[in-house]
C-alpha positions as CSV (number, residue, x, y, z in Angstrom):
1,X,-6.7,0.0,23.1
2,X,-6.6,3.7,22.4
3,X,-8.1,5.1,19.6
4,X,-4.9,6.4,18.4
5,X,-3.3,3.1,17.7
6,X,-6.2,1.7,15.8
7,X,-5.8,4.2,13.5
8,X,-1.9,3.7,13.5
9,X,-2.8,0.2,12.9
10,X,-5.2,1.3,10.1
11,X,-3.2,3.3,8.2
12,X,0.2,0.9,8.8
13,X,-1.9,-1.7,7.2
14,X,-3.0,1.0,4.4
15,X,1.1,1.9,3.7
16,X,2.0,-1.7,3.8
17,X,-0.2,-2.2,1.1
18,X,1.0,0.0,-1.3
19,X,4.3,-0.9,-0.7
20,X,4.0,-4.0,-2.2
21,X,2.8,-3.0,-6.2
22,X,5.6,-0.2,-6.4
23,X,8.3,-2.7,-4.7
24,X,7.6,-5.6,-6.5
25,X,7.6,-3.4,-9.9
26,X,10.2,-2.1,-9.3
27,X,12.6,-4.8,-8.3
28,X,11.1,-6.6,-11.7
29,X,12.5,-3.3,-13.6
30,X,9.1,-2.7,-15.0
31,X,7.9,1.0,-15.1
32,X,4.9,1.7,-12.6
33,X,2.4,4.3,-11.7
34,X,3.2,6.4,-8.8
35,X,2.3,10.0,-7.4
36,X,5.7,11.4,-8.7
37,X,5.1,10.7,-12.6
38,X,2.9,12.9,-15.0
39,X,-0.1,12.9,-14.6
40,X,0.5,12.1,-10.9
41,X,-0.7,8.3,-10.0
42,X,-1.5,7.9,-13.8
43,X,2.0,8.3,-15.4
44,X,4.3,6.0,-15.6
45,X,7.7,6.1,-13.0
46,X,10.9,4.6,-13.2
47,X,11.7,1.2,-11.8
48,X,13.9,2.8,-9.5
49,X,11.5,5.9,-8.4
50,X,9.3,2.7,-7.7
51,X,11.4,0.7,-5.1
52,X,12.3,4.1,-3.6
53,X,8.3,4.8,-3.1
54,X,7.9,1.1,-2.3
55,X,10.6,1.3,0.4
56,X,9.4,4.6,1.8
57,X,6.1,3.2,2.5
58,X,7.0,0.1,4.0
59,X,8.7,2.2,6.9
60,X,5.8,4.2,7.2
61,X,3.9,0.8,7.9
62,X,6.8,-0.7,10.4
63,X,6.7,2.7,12.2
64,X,2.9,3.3,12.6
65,X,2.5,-0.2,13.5
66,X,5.3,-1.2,15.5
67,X,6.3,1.7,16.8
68,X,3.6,3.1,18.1
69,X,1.3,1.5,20.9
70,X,2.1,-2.3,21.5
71,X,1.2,-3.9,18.6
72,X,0.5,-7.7,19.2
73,X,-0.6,-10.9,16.5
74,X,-2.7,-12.0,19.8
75,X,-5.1,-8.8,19.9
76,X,-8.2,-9.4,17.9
77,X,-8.8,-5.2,18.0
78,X,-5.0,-4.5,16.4
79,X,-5.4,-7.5,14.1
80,X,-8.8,-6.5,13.2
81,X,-7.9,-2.2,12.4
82,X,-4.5,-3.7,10.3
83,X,-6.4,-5.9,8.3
84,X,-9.4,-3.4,7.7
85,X,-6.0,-0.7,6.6
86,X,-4.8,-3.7,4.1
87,X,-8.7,-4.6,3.2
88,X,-9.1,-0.7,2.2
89,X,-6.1,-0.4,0.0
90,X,-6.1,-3.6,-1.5
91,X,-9.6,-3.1,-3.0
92,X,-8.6,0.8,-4.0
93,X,-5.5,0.0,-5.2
94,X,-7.4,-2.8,-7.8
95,X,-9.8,-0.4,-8.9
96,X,-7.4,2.5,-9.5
97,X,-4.4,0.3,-11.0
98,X,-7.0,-1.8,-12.7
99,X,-7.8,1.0,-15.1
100,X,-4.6,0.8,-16.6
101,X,-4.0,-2.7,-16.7
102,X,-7.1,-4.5,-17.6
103,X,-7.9,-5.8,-14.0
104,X,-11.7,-4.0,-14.1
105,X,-12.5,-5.8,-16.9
106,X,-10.7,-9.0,-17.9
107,X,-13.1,-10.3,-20.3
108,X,-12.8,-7.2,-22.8
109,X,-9.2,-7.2,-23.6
């Protein structure tokens, strides 16, 4: 596998990741940060700025990982760089959303 599609892989798994908090928001109709509110990623955006961002990501993600190489469930090495990509995101997205929600600490609500 070329070095180029791993990082494809990687950073498909990284945009399919963050499509899901703003999509997911913003299908619910609940406000959400995103980089187009103020203070950008700390603001809150509209619902629909949210599916829009959501949406936009998630064909980042379809093109960088099915679009470019030969992506395939089978290969340990594209299974392995698309999880890492979702791995990296989930745990920054926690931390940085988590701040504003209570996820970082639970117990001190």
């Amino acid at each position: 596998m070329e070095w180029k599609h791993s990082v494809a892989y990687l950073f498909g798994g990284v945009f399919l990741t963050n499509a899901v908090p703003h999509f997911v928001s913003g299908v619910m109709g609940r406000p959400f940060q995103s980089p187009f509110a103020k203070p950008p990623g700390q603001g809150l955006s509209s619902s629909t700025v949210n599916v829009l961002w959501g949406f936009f990501n998630l064909v980042i993600g379809y093109v960088l990982i099915c679009r470019v190489g030969s992506f395939s469930l089978r290969s340990t090495g594209n299974v392995v760089f698309l999880g890492l990509g979702i791995l990296l995101m989930s745990v920054m997205t926690a931390r940085s959303f988590g701040r504003f929600h209570g996820g970082n600490s639970p117990g001190n609500s």
